[in-house]
C-alpha positions as CSV (number, residue, x, y, z in Angstrom):
1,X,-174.4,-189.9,-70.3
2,X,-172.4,-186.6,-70.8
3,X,-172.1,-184.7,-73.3
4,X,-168.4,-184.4,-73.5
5,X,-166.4,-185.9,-76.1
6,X,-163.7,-188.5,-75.2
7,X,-161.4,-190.2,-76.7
8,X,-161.7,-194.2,-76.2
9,X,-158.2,-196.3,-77.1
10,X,-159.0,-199.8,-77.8
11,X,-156.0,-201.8,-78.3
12,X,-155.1,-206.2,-79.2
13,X,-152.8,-207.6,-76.4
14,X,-151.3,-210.6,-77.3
15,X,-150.4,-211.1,-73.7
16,X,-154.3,-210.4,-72.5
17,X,-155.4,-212.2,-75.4
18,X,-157.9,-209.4,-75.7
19,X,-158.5,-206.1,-76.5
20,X,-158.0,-203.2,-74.0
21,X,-159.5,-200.1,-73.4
22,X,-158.1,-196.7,-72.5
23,X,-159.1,-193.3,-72.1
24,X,-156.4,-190.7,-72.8
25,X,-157.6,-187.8,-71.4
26,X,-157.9,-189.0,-68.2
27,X,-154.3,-189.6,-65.9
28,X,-153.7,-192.6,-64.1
29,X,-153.8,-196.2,-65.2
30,X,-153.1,-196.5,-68.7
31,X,-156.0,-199.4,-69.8
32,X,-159.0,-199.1,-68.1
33,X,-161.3,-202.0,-68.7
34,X,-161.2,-204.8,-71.8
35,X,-163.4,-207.2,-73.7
36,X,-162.8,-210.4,-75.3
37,X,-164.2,-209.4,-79.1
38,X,-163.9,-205.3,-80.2
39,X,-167.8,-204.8,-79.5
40,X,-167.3,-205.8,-76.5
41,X,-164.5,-203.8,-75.5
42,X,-166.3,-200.8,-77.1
43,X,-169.3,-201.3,-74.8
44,X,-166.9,-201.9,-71.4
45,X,-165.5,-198.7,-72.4
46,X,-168.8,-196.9,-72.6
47,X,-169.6,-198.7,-69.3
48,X,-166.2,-197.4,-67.9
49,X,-166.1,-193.9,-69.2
50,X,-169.8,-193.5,-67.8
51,X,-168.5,-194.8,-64.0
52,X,-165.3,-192.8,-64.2
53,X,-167.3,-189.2,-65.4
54,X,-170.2,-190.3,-62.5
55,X,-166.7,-190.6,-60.0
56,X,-165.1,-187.8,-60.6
57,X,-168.7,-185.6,-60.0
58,X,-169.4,-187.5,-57.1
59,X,-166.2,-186.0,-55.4
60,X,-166.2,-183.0,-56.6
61,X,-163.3,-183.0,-58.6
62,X,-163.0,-181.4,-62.3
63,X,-163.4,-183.2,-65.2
64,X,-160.1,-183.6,-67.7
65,X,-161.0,-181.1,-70.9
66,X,-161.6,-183.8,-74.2
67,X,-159.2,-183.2,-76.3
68,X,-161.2,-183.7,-79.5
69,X,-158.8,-184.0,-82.9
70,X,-160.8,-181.9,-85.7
71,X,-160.5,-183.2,-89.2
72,X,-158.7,-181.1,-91.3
């Protein structure tokens, strides 16, 4: 897994009747995978961030910077 530091947005939709999962750093669809409980949405996401980092090296494109919030 990489090192960098991502943001992972896990959000309830009443209409999905689930909880969805986003990653803001990266452009393009806004919810990337989901689960039906929040554990399982937090391991989808770590499942879907790993794929989408593995996707973007395979074609050679750059990665997004993290934009980490420090605590103040």
């Amino acid at each position: 897994m990489s090192k960098l530091k991502y943001q992972m947005l896990i959000q309830w939709s009443e209409e999905d009747s689930s909880f969805l999962v986003g990653f803001p750093d990266f452009s393009g669809q806004c919810w990337r995978t989901h689960g039906d409980s929040y554990e399982e949405a937090v391991a989808n996401g770590i499942e879907a961030l790993e794929s989408l980092i593995m996707a973007y090296e395979a074609t050679g494109e750059p990665l997004p910077e993290p934009k980490v919030n420090k605590a103040v």
